[in-house]
N, C-alpha and C positions, 0 to 999 in steps of 0.2 A: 325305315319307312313303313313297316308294320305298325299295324294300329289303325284310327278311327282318325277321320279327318273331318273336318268341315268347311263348304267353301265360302267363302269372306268378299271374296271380291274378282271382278274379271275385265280381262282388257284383249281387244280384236287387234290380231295382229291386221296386215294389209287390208290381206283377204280373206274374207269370213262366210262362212253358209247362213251363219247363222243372223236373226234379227236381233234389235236392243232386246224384246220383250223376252224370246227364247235364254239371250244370256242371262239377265234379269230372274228368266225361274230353273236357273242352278244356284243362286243364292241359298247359303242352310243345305243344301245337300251333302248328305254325308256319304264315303267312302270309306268301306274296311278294307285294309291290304291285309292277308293273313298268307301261310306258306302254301296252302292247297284249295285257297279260293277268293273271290274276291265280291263285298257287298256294296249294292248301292242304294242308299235307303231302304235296308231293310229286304233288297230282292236279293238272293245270290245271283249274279251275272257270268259266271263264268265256270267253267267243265273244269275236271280234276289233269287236267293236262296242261298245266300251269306253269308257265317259265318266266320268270325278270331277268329281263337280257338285261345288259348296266353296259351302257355305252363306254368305250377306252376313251374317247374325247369330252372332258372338262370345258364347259363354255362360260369365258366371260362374256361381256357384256357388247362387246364388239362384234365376238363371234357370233352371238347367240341374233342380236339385231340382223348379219348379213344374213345368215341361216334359213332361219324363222320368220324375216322381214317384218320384224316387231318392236317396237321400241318400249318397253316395258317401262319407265322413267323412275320411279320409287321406288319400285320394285329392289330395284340393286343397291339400295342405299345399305354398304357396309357387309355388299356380297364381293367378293372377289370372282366366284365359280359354283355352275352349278352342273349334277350330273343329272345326264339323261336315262329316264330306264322305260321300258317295251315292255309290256306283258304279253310274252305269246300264249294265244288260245284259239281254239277254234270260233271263238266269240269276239263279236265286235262291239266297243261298251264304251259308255265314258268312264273316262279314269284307265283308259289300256293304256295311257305315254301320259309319261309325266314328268317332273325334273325336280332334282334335292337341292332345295336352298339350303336348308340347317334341318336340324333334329325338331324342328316345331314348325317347317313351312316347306309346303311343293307346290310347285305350279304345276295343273293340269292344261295339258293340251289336245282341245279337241273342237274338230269343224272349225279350226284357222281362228281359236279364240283360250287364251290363257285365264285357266281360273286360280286363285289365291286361294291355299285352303292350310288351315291351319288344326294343328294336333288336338284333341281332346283328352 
């Protein structure tokens, strides 16, 4: 999950903070995951006391809807499982939780709304 992301696309789970328009301008936002810090369009967001927790439970698609109360629909087409990982920091950001589809796609989760971002 290292590397530069972009985000592609987004979907609200139940409950969301957020409005259409807010989801709407995380479109094209970029995210760098690196081992001692993490960028979000170009800002650093986060302190050098930086941990990826990698959650021990793998969620499919069943677990992930009762969980998260989301129903992601395409999303899973030809996923079986994805992991969940935590950035602990003293900083609160988007892009801190997020979940590994494959080696080219994570879903960020944040303010009760899943963003699709894909690797550059």
């Amino acid at each position: 999950y290292y590397g530069t992301w972009e985000v592609k696309d987004y979907q609200s789970a139940e409950v969301s903070t957020l409005s259409l328009d807010d989801m709407e301008s995380f479109r094209g936002m970029q995210i760098t995951y690196q081992a001692d810090s993490i960028i979000v369009d170009d800002e650093k967001v986060t302190d050098q006391d930086l941990i990826y927790e990698i959650d021990d439970v793998a969620y499919n698609c069943d677990s992930f809807s009762k969980t998260y109360k989301a129903n992601l629909g395409e999303w899973w087409n030809n996923i079986d499982e994805v992991t969940h990982i935590l950035v602990e920091s003293n900083d609160t950001f988007f892009g801190e939780q997020f979940f590994v589809v494959d080696p080219d796609t994570i879903w960020v989760y944040y303010e009760g709304v899943f963003f699709l971002a894909k690797i550059l």
